[in-house]
N, C-alpha and C positions, 0 to 999 in steps of 0.2 A: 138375435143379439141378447145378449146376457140382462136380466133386471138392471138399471143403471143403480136406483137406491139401496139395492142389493148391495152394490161393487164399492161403494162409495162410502156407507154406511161401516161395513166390515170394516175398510181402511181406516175410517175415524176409529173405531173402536180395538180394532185388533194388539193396539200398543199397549194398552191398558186395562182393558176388562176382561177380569177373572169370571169365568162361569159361574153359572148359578143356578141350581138343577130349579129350586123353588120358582124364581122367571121365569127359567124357562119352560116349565110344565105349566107356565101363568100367561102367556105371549111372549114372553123374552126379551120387557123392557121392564126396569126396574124403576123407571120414575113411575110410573102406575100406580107403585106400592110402598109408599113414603114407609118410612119403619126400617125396613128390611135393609141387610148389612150391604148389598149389592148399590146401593143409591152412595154411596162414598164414590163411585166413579165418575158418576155425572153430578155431583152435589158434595165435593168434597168436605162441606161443610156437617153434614153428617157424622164424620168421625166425634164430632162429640157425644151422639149418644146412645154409646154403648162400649161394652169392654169385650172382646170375643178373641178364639184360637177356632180357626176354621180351615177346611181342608178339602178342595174340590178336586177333579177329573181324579179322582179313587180308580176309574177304569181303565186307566193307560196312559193321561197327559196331566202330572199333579201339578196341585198348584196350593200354595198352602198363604194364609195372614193372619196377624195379631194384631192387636189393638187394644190399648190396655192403659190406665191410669185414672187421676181423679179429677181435679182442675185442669191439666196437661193432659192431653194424651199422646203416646208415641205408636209408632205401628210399623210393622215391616213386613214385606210381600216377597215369595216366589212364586217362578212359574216357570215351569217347563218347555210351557211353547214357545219355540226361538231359543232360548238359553241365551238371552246375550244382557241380561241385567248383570252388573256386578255390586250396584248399591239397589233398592227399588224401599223407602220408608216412606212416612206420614207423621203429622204434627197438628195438633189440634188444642186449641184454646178460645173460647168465649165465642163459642158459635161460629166461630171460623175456620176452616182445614186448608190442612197444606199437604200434598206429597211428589215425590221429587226420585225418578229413574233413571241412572245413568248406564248406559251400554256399551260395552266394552267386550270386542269377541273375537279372535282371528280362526278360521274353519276350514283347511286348502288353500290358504294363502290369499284367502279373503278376507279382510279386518271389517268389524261394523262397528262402530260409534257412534253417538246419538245420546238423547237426553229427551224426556217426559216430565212435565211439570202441570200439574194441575191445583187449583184455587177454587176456593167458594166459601161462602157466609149467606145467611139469611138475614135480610135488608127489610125495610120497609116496602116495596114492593115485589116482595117475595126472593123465595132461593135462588139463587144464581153461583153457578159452575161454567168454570172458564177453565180449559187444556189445550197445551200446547206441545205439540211432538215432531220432532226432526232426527234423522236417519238416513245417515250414509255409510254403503259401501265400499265405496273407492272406488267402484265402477259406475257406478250410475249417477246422475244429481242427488243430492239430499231429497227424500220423500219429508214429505212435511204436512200437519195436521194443526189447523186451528179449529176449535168446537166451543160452545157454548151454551147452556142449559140456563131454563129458567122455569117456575114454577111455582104458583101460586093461588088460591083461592078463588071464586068468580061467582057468581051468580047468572048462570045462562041457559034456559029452559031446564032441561032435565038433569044436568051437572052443575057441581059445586066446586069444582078443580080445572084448572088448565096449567098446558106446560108447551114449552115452544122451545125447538135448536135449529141452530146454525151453522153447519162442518163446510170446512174447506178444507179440501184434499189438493195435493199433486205427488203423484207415487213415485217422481224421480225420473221415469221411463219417458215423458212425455202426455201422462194424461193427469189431466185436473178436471176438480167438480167441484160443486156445489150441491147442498143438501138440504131446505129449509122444510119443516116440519110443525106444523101446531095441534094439538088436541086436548080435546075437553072429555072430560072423563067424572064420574062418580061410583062410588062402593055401595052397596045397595045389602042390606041384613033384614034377608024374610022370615029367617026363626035364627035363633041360638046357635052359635055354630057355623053357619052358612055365611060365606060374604059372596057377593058376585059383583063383578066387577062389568059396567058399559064403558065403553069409548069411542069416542067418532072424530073426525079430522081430516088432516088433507096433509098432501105431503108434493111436493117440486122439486126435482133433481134435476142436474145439469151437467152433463160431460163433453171433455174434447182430447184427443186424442191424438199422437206426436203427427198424427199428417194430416191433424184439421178438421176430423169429421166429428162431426157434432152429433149428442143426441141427448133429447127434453123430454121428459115426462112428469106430467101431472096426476097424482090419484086423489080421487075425490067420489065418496066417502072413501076413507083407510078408519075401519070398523075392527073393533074387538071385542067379545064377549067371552072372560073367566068366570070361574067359579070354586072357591076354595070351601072344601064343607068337610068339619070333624066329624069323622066317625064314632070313635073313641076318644076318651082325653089323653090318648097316646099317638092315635091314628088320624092322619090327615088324605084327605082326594082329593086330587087339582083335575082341572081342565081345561083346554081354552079353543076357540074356533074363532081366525082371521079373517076375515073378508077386504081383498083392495078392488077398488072400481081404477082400474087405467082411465080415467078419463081423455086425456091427449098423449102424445106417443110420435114426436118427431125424431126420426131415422135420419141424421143428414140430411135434410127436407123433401125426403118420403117419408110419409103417413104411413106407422107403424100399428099393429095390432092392441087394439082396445077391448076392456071388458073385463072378468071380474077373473081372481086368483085367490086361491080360497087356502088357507092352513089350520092344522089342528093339533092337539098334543095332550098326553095324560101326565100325570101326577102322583106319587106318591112320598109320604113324608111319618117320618117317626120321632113323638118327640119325647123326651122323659127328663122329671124334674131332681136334682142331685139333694143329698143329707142337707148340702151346706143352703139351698135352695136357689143353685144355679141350672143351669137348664141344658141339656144335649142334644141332640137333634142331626135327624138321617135324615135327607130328600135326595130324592130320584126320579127321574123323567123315565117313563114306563113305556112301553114298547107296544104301538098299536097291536102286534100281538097276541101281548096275552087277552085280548079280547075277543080276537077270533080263534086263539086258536090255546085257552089258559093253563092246559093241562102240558102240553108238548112245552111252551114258555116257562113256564115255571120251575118245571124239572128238567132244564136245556134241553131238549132230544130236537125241539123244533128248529125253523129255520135263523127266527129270529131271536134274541137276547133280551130278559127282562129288562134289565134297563138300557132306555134309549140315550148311550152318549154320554149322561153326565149324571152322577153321583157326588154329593157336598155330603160330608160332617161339619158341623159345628160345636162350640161350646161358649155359653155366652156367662157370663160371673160379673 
């Protein structure tokens, strides 16, 4: 059977989140890394700081946003995958965001409609991101996604950060889950340059499926260790290596396979600073590859492609 957090996870996020070569050559969660333009989708409250024209999946599934003003900010999204947005903006004032996707599509006499709204401000008890998305075909039930982010400062042995979500999913077909997630994380800078990133936590999933069969998994530790280190003040290397522990693993109540799954992924990124002293910036997720094999990757002849998947430009003023 399929990872259930896997299944469940995608679903929450799939309506909404634009790739992000820089995540994802980082683990591929953007609360990790407060700052970065990608944390507007779990933290819509973020649109307040920064102004960018940004342009992802350059290698086959674009997807482009704006984001721009001074007290106000306004911002508008496309994206490729699915094609069924025909409004998808953002709205952002005094530490608080708003953005708001309506879908609208008919494909073979298929129609989809549906609607994506997400919310967040930073509180007194930390940031907090709240989305809500529903999606019907006219064939199926409405699929529908409630989620929830939170994140905030801590004092707890080795970390000085934690963040915790909550998605509930049902895909319309017959299957719902649940997805609850916490971890505690810290940035760590051993010279100039360098940041690496630890995090450790635990993660519960839960699904059921149109004829009832259940299946629960627990991971405990869900481990990550990145590492973002400038090379040059134009050149940036990412890396990162996942470790989950399946700690429990109910199959319909047989006992499913436990134990450790392991992930990994490179990085590459170009950044360069404009007259006006605004800033550009290329990242790309790099192809295990060009590691083993950099001469045939580099100059295509080999089997795989420098970049692994996803390519972003940016441009931030």
């Amino acid at each position: 059977m399929k990872n259930v957090k896997v299944i469940l996870i995608s679903v929450a996020l799939c309506a909404t989140m634009f790739a992000n070569a820089r995540i994802e050559a980082l683990g591929g969660d953007a609360g990790f890394w407060p700052g970065d333009r990608a944390n507007v989708e779990l933290y819509p409250g973020a649109l307040n700081d920064g102004n960018w024209v940004e342009f992802g999946g350059v290698e086959g599934t674009p997807s482009g946003s704006i984001n721009y003003g001074d007290d106000v900010k306004w911002g508008f999204n496309f994206d490729a995958a699915g094609n069924n947005d025909w409004m998808n903006m953002s709205w952002a004032k005094d530490g608080m965001g708003l953005s708001v996707a309506m879908l609208s599509s008919s494909t073979a006499g298929v129609d989809v409609s549906g609607f994506d709204v997400a919310w967040g401000q930073t509180m007194s008890f930390g940031e907090l991101g709240v989305s809500y998305s529903t999606t019907d075909d006219g064939v199926n039930d409405a699929a529908t996604d409630l989620t929830v982010n939170w994140r905030n400062a801590c004092d707890a042995w080795l970390f000085d950060m934690a963040k915790a979500s909550l998605s509930m999913t049902d895909d319309g077909m017959g299957t719902t889950g649940t997805v609850l997630t916490y971890d505690l994380f810290t940035h760590v800078k051993p010279v100039d340059g360098v940041t690496a990133l630890l995090a450790m936590g635990f993660a519960y999933a839960t699904s059921e499926d149109g004829a009832g069969a259940e299946n629960t998994q627990m991971w405990l530790p869900d481990a990550l260790l990145a590492v973002e280190a400038s090379m040059t003040d134009w050149a940036t290397v990412r890396a990162f290596v996942a470790q989950t522990h399946v700690f429990s693993n109910d199959v319909d109540g047989v006992d499913g396979d436990t134990g450790n799954t392991t992930d990994a992924g490179f990085g590459v990124g170009f950044g360069w600073t404009t007259a006006n002293g605004s800033s550009v910036s290329l990242d790309m997720e790099v192809s295990n590859t060009l590691f083993t094999d950099p001469i045939s990757t580099m100059t295509g002849y080999g089997a795989g492609n420098l970049a692994n998947g996803e390519v972003t430009i940016s441009y931030e003023f």
